[in-house]
N, C-alpha and C positions, 0 to 999 in steps of 0.2 A: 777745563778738564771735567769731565763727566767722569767720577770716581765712585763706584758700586760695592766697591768690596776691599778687603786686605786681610791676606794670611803673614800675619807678623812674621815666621821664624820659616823657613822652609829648607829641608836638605835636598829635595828631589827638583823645584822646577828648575833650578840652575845648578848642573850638575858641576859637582866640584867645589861648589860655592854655599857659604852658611847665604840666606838671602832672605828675602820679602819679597811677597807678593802683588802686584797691585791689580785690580781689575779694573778697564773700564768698560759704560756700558755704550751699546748703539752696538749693532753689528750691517755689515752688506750682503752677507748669507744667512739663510737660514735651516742651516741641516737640519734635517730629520731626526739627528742622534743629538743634537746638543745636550750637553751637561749641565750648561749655563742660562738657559731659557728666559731665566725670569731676569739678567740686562741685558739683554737684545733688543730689544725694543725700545723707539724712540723715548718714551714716555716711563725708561726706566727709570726710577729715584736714585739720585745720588747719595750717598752714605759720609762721603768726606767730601770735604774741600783740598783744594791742591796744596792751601797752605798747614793746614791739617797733617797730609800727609807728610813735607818734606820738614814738620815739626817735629816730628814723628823720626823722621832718618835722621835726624841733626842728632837727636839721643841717643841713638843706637850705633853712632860710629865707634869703630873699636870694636863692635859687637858684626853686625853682619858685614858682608863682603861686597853683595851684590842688591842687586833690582830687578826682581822681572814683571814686564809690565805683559799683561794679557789682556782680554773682554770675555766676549765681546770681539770688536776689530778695533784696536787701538789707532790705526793709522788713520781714524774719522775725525780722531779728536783734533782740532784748528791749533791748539797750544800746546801739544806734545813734547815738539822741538824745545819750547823755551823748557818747558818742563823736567825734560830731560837733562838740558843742560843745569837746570838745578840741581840735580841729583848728582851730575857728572862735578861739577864741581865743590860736593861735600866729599870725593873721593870713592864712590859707589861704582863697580862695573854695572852695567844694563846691558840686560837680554830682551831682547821684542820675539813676541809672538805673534804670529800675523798670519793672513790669510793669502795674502801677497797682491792683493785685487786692486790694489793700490800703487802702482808700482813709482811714479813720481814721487809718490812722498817718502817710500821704503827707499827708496836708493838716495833721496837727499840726506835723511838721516841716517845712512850709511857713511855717504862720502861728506861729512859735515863731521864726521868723529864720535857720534853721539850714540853711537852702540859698539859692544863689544861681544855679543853674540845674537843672532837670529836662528830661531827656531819658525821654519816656514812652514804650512799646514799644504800636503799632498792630497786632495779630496778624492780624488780617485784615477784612473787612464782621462788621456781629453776627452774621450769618445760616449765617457760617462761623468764628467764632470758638474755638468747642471744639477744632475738629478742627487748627486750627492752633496751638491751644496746649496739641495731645496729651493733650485730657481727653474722657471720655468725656460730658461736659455741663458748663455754665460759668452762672455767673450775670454774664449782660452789663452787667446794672444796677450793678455795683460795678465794671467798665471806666468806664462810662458818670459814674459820679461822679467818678470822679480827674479825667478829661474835661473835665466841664464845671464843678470847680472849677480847674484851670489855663486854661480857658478864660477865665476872671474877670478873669485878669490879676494875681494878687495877687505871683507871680514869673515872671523870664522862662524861659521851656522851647521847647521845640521838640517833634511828633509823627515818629514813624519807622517803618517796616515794612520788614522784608527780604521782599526778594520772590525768591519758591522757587519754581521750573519743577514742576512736578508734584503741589502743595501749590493756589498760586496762579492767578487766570484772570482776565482784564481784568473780570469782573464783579465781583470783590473791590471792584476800585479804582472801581467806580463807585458799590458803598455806601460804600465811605471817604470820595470825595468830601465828600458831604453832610452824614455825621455827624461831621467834623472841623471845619464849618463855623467858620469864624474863626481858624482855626488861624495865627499870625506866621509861622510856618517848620515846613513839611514835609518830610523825606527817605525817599525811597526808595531804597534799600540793596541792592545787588545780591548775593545769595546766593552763599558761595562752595563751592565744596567741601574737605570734610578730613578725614582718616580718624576723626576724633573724634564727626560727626556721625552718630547712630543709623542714621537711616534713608538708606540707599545710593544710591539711584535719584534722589535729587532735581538739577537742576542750577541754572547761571544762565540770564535772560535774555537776549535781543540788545539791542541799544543801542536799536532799534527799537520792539522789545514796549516797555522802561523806558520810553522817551518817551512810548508812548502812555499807561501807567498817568500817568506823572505832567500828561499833555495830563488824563485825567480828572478828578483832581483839584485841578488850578490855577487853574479859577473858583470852589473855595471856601476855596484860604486863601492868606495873603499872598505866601509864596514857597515851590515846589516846586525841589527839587535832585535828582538822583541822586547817589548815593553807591558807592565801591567798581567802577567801571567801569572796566578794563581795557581797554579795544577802542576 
């Protein structure tokens, strides 16, 4: 495990849950907005060790609830799974965060019992999805299966987009609509700015615009929220 980072105490990435945070680094995208910049890259330094960390959980039983694991793209890492199961068996729920580009490994660690929530990243409609997830071409079709097997129902997750002023146009949100169809719970995440992210120029939306993306997408899945609003 390639481990970059840890927010010991967290109320927000797993919601409902006291939790920790883990990051790992290596990503397969490279947004233009990322927050995370500096472990994306092969040649990020790791910060812990895996035994570091679940040293670290073995203390704090009794105290936190949960685990969420982020990057970066967590589903890169080769020992996740065992990893996981470490945590799973100090009594810890785990939530994965993921880009879904992965979809063998996301659906094994599904159907293996080894997560108790996903939080899937929506980068944009398919018809704009490269460009939002900084590649020069993307095979949608491996979005498309993480998708429509958490669509299934087999654990509970949630869909998410950050929405980026200069990236982003209400036409996004009206292919998301559709192709998230069924979705339990949608969020759209208001982009922020920080000197970390690559690309300069991008900003947030108004409370305005966010309502309208999430007015588009609300006839097709159970609940729309915004996320990250200040105003």
């Amino acid at each position: 495990m390639k481990i970059c980072g840890l927010q010991k105490t967290t109320l927000l990435d797993y919601p409902g849950h006291v939790a920790a945070t883990i990051f790992t680094g290596g990503c397969n995208f490279r947004c233009p907005w990322c927050q995370n910049t500096e472990i994306i890259f092969p040649d990020a330094e790791a910060d812990y060790t895996a035994e570091e960390i679940l040293s670290f959980l073995k203390k704090r039983r009794g105290i936190l609830e949960g685990v969420c694991i982020t990057g970066g793209e967590p589903t890169l890492q080769p020992d996740l799974p065992d990893f996981i199961g470490s945590i799973k068996e100090m009594g810890f729920l785990v939530k994965l965060d993921s880009n879904g580009y992965l979809p063998d490994r996301l659906i094994s660690l599904c159907q293996s019992g080894l997560l108790d929530y996903v939080a899937m990243d929506i980068k944009s409609g398919p018809s704009h999805y490269a460009a939002a997830a900084g590649l020069s071409s993307i095979q949608v079709e491996r979005i498309q299966e993480s998708m429509q097997f958490l669509l299934s129902g087999s654990v509970p997750f949630e869909f998410r987009t950050t929405a980026v002023k200069g990236l982003h146009t209400i036409e996004d949100f009206k292919e998301i609509g559709p192709w998230i169809k069924g979705c339990p719970r949608y969020f759209i995440q208001n982009f922020k700015e920080s000197e970390a992210v690559p690309v300069k120029e991008f900003s947030g939306f108004s409370k305005e615009e966010l309502d309208a993306f999430a007015n588009c997408t609300a006839p097709y899945v159970g609940h729309v929220e915004l996320r990250g609003i200040d105003f």
